[in-house]
C-alpha positions in Angstrom: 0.0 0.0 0.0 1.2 3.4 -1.0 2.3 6.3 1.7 0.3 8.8 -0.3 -3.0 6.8 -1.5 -5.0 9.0 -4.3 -8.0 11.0 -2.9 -11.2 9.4 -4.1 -13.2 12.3 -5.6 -16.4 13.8 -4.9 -19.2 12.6 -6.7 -21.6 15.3 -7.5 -24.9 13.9 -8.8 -26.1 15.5 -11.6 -29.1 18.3 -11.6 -32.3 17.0 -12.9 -33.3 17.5 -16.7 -36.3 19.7 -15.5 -34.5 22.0 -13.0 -31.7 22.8 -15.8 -34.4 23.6 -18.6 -36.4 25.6 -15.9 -33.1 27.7 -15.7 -32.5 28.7 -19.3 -36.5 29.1 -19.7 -36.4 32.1 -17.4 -32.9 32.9 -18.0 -32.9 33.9 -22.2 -36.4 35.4 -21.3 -35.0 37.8 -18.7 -32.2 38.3 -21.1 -34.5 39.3 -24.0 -36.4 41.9 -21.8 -33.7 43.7 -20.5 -32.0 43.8 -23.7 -35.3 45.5 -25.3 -35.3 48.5 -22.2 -32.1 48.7 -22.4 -31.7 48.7 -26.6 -34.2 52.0 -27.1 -32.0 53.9 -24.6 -28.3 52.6 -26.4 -30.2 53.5 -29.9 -30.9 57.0 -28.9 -27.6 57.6 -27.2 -25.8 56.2 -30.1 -27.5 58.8 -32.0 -26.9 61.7 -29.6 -23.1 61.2 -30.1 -23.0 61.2 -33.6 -24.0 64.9 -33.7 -21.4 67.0 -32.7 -22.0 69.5 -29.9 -21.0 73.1 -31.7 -22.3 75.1 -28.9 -24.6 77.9 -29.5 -25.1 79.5 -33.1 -23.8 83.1 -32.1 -23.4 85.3 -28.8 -26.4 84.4 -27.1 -25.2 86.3 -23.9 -24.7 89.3 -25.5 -28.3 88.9 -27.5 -29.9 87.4 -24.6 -30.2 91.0 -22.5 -31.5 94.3 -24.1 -30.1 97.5 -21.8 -33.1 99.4 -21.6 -34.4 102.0 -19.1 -38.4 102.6 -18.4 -38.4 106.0 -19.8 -37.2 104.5 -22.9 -39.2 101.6 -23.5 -42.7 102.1 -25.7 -44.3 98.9 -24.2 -45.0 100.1 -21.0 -47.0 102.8 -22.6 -49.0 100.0 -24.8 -49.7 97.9 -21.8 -50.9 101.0 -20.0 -53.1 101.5 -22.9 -54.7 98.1 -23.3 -55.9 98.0 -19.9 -57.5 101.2 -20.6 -59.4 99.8 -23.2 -63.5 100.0 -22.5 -64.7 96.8 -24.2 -67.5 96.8 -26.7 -71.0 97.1 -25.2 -73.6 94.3 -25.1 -76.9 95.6 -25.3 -79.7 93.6 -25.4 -81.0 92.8 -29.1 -78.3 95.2 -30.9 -75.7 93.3 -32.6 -73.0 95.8 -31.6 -70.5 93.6 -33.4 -72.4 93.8 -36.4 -72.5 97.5 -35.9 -68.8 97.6 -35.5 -67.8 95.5 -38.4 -69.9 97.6 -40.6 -68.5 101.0 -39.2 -65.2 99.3 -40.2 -65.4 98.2 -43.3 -67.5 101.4 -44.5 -65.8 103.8 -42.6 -67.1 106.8 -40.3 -70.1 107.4 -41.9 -72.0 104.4 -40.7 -70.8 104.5 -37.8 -73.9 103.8 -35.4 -74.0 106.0 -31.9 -73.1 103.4 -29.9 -69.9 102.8 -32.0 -68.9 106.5 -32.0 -69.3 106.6 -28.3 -67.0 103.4 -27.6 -64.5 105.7 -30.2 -65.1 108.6 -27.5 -64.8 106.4 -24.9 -61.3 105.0 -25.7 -59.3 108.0 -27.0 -57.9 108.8 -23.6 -56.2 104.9 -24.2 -55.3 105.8 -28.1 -53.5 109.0 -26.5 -51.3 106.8 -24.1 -50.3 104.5 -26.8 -49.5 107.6 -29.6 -47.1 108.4 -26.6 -45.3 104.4 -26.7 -45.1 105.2 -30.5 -43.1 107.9 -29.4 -40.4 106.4 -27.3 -36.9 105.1 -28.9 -37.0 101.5 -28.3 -39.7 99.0 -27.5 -38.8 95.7 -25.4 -41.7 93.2 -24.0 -39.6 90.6 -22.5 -35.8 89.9 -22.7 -35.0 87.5 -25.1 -33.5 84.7 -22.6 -36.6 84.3 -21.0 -38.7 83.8 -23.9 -40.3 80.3 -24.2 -43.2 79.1 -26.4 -45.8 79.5 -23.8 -45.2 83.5 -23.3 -47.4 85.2 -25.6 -48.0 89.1 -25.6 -50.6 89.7 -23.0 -53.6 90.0 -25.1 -53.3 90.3 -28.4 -56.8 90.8 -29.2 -56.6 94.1 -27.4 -54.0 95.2 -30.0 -56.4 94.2 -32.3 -59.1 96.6 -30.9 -56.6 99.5 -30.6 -55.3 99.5 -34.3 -59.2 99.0 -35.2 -60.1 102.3 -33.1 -57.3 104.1 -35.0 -59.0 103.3 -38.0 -62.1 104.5 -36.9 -60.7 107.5 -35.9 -58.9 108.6 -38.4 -62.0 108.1 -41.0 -63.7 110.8 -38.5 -61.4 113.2 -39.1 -60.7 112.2 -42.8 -64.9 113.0 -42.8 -64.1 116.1 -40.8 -61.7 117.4 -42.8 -59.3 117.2 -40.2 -56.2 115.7 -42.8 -53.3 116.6 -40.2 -54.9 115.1 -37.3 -55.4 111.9 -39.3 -52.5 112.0 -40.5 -51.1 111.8 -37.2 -53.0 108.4 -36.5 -52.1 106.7 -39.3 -48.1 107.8 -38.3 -49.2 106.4 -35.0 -50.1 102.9 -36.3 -47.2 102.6 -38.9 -44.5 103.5 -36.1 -46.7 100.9 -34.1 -45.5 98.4 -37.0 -42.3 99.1 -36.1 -41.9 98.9 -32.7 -43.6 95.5 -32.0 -40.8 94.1 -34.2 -37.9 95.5 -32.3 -36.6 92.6 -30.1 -39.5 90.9 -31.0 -40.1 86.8 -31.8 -41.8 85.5 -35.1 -45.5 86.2 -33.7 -44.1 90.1 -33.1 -42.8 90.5 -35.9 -46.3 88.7 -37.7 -48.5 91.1 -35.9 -45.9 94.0 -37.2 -47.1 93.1 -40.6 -50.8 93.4 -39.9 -50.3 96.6 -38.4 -48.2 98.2 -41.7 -50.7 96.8 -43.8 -53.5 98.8 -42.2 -51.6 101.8 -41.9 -51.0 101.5 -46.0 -55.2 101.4 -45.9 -55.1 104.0 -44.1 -52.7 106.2 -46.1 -54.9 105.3 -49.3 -57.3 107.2 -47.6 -55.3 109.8 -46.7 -53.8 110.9 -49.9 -57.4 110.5 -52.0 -58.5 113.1 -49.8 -58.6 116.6 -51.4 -57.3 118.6 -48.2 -53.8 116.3 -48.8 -51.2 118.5 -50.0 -47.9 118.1 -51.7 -45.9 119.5 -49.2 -47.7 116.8 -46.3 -46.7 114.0 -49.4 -43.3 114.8 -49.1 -43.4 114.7 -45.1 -45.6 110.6 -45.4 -43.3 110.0 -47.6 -40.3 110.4 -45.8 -42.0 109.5 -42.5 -42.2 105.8 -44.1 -38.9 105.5 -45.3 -37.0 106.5 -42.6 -39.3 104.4 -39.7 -39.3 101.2 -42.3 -35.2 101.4 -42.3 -35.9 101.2 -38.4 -36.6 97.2 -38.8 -34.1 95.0 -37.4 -32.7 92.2 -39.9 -34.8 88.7 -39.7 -32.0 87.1 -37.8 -33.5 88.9 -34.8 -36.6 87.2 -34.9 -34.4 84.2 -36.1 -32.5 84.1 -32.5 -35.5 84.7 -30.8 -37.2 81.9 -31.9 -33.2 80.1 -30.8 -34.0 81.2 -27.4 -37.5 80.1 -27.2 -36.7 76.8 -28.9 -33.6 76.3 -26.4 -35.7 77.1 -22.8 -38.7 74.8 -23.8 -35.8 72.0 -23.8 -35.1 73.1 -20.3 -38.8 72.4 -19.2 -39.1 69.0 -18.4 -43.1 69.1 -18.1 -43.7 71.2 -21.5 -41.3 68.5 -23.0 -43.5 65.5 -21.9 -46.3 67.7 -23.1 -45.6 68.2 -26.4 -44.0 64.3 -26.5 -47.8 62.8 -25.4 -48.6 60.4 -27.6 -51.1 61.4 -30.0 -54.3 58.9 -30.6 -53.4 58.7 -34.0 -49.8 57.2 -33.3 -48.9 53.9 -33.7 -48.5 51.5 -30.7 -44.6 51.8 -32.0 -44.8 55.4 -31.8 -46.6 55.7 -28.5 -43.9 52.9 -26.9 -41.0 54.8 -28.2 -42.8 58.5 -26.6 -43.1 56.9 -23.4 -39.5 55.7 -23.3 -38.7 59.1 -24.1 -40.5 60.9 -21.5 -39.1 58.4 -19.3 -35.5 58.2 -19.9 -35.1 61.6 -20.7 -32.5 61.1 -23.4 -34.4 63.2 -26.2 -34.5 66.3 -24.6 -30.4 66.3 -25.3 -31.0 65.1 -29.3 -32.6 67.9 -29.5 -30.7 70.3 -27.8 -27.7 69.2 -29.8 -29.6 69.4 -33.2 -30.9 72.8 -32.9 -27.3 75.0 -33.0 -27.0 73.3 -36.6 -30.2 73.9 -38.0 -30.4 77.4 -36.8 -27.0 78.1 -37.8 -27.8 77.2 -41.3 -30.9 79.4 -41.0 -28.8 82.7 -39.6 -26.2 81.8 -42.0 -28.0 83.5 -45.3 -31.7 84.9 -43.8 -30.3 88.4 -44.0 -29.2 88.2 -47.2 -30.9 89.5 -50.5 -33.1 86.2 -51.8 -30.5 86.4 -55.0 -27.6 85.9 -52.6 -29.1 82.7 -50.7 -28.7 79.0 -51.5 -31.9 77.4 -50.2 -32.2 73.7 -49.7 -35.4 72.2 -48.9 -36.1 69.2 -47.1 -39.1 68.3 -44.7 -37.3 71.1 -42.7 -36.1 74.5 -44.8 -32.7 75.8 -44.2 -29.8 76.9 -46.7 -27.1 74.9 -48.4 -23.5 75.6 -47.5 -22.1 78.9 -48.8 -18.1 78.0 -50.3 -17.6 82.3 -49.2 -18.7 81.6 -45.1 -16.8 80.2 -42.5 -18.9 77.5 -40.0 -18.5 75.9 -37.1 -16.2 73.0 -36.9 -18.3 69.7 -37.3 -21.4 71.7 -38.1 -23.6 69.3 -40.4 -24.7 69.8 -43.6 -28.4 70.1 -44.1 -29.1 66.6 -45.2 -27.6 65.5 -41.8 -29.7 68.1 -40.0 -33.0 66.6 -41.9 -31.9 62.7 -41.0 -31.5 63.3 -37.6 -34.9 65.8 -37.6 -37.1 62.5 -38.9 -35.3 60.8 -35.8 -36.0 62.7 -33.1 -39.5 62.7 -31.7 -39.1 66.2 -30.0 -37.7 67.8 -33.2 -40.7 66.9 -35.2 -42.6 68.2 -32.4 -41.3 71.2 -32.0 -38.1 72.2 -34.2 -39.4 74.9 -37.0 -38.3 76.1 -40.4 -38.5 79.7 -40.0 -39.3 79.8 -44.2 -43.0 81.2 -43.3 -41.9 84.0 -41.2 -39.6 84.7 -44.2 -42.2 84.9 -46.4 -44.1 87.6 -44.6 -41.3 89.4 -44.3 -40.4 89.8 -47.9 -43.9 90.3 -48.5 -44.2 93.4 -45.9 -40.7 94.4 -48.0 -42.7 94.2 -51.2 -45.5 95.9 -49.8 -43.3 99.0 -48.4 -41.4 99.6 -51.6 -44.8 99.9 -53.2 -45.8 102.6 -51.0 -42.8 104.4 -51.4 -43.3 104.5 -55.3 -47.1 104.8 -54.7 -46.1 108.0 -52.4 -43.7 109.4 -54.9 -45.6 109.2 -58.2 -48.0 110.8 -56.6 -45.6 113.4 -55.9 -44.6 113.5 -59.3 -47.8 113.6 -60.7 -48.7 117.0 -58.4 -45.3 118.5 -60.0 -45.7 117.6 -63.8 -49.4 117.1 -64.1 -48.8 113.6 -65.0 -47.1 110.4 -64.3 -43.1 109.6 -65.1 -42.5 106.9 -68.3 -39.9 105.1 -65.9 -39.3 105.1 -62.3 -36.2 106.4 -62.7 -38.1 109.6 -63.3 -38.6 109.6 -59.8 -34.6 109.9 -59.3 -33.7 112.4 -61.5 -36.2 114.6 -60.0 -34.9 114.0 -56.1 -38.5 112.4 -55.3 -36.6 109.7 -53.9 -33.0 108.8 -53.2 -32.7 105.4 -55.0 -35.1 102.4 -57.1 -35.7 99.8 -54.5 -35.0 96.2 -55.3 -37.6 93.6 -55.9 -37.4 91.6 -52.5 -38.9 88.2 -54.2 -36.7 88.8 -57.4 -33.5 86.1 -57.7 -31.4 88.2 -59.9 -31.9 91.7 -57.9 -34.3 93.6 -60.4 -35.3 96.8 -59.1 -39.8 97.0 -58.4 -42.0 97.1 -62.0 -43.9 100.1 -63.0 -45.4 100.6 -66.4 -48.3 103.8 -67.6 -51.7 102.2 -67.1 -54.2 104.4 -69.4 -54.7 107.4 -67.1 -52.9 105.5 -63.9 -50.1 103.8 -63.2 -49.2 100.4 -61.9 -46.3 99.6 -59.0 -45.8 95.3 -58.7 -43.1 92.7 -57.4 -43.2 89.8 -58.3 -44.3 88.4 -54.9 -44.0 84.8 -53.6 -44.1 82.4 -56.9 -41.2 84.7 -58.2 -42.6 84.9 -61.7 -43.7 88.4 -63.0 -47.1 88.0 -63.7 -47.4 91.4 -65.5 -48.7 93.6 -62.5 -51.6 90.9 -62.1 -52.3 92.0 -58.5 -54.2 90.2 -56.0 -55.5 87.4 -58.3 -54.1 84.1 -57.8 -52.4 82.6 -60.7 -52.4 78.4 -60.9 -53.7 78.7 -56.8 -50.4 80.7 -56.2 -50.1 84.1 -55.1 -49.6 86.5 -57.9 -47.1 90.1 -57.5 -47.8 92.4 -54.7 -48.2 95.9 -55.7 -50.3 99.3 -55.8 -52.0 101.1 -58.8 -52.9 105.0 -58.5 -55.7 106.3 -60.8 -57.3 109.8 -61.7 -60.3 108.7 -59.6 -59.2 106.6 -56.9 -56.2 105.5 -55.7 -56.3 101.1 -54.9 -54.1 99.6 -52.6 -54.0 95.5 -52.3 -54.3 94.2 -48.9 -52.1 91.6 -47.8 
């Protein structure tokens, strides 16, 4: 017998069948759920990093604050105003809204008494905001606390005000009163102009509304005998000088940056506009409540915004026959070879791939194209009324109107031909003789020159924006 006998080894009896099968059954199960909670989140994340974190499309520190004192600021006078305002009357089987539609659409003249004496009424409030109109800058809210759910504090007041200067300058228009009327109709232009200052896309929209009714207003005005040359010259350069006043659309542009960039910050607005929809799939509505859940989509979106909005500001200033546009499900501008961008900026076919990813982009994330369009139409608009203003001149000094604007030029009615703001090569506004008139056009947002067709739709697209003047009458397209 050996000194050092082997050890006899353990036997281990072997698990049952059943127990070992039990263990993979719940084991490749568990596996499989984890993996599809935990996939969604790696998905996302995976996309996160593959766009590049450029920081923030210009100074927003030094944007983000307006210096401004009280004494200087115009919107203190127009909130004083609106809450001045004495509403309409309700009186008991008189449809006073009626009443007042009709007194605005017809003028003074049919106004009823109840209408003139809600005008009476509310002309202490008019007075306060003439004295806004007055002040050198205008400034509702600072620009890095803007978020989508600040709106200005009733709007529909600033309806009723610019609808009581109309009513008021047709009584004094009736009256004879052409200076005093004038001065309202100053009022409500320089109005225009204000509300845009600092101001986000819905400013800068009702802007618009507000210079298309003071051009209604100024048709009027100059087709009423009283209306001399000498106060022609003074509307005339009243308009050009407070139009030149607007800021450039990248102001509204980095506005909307600043709105965009503080909803992100809200984590209930985010799950709010991420609440799935009753028309989404159950795909859809899964991937909204892993979302809202893990959180990871706020930061897709944070880091896709500097791109697209740096592709907007990069050309939205420029002349449309200086841009590059590239159109997508989301608008922006191609890649200019003459601008420097920031390092690992994406191009916008990047931007548009990773917009159809993210669920809080689609949601929220927009071109600002539209806003665009109104401006260049309010452009067009204003360099009709400048022509408009100065043929008219014209016409009082020679009995008759120019051949060619440039007419207007060589007799120092004007400085300069504006350009066309829809044209692509950088033609100067159309005019031609119309019979006993004349006719002022752009070619407005299908950037074809229909010929001075004004106001008729051509092929359900809008047609040129422009003015036509008349021995008789002087007509003026609304917007």
């Amino acid at each position: 017998m050996s000194d050092n006998p082997k050890e006899k080894p353990i036997d281990i009896p072997r698990q049952p069948l059943f127990v070992r099968l039990l263990r993979w059954r719940f084991v490749i199960p568990a596996a499989v759920i984890v993996g599809l909670i935990v996939s969604p989140f790696a998905y996302f994340q995976h996309l996160v990093n593959q766009i590049p974190d450029i920081g923030d499309p210009f100074d927003v520190e030094a944007f983000g604050t307006v210096k401004i004192v009280d004494e200087e600021n115009g919107w203190l006078d127009y909130e004083a105003a609106y809450k001045m305002l004495t509403p309409l009357p309700d009186i008991p089987g008189r449809d006073i809204q009626k009443e007042y539609d009709e007194a605005l659409d017809n003028g003074w003249q049919v106004a009823t008494d109840v209408i003139r004496e809600w005008v009476a009424d509310n002309r202490p409030a008019l007075a306060r905001w003439k004295q806004g109109t007055e002040k050198p800058d205008f400034l509702i809210q600072q620009p890095k606390d803007l978020h989508f759910g600040l709106l200005i504090p009733d709007v529909q007041a600033f309806r009723e005000i610019a609808r009581l200067s109309q009513l008021e300058w047709s009584r004094l228009l009736i009256e004879g009163n052409v200076a005093e009327a004038w001065i309202g109709i100053r009022t409500l232009y320089r109005s225009s102009r204000q509300f845009v200052r600092h101001g986000t896309p819905m400013q800068r929209m009702l802007g618009a509304v507000y210079l298309a009714i003071s051009i209604k207003g100024l048709e009027d005005l100059t087709q009423h005998p009283a209306t001399t040359e000498t106060m022609l010259h003074e509307i005339l350069d009243e308009v050009h000088r407070t139009y030149r006043q607007t800021p450039p659309k990248s102001v509204f542009v980095k506005c909307d940056y600043w709105e965009y960039q503080n909803l992100l910050k809200k984590p209930d607005e985010v799950a709010g506009i991420l609440k799935p929809g009753k028309k989404d799939t159950p795909v859809e509505r899964l991937l909204v409540w892993f979302v809202v859940k893990f959180g990871f989509e706020p930061q897709m979106a944070q880091r896709l915004a500097p791109h697209f909005y740096a592709r907007t500001l990069d050309q939205i200033d420029l002349p449309v026959k200086d841009r590059q546009p590239w159109t997508g499900t989301l608008t922006m501008f191609s890649p200019d070879p003459k601008q420097s961008y920031p390092a690992g900026i994406l191009s916008p076919t990047e931007i548009n791939e990773f917009y159809m990813q993210s669920i809080l982009a689609r949601s929220s994330l927009r071109s600002c194209d539209g806003m665009d369009q109104t401006c260049l139409r309010e452009e067009s608009r204003q360099y009709a009324v400048e022509l408009w203003l100065a043929l008219q001149i014209y016409e009082r000094q020679n009995g008759k109107y120019p051949d060619t604007l440039s007419e207007l030029v060589a007799a120092d009615i004007i400085d300069s031909l504006p350009v066309d703001p829809f044209s692509r090569t950088g033609a100067s506004m159309q005019y031609r003789r119309d019979g006993d008139g004349a006719i002022i056009w752009g070619v407005g947002e299908n950037y074809i020159d229909d010929g001075g067709l004004i106001g008729i739709a051509v092929n359900n697209e809008p047609s040129d924006i422009g003015m036509r003047l008349g021995n008789d009458s002087v007509a003026a397209k609304k917007p």
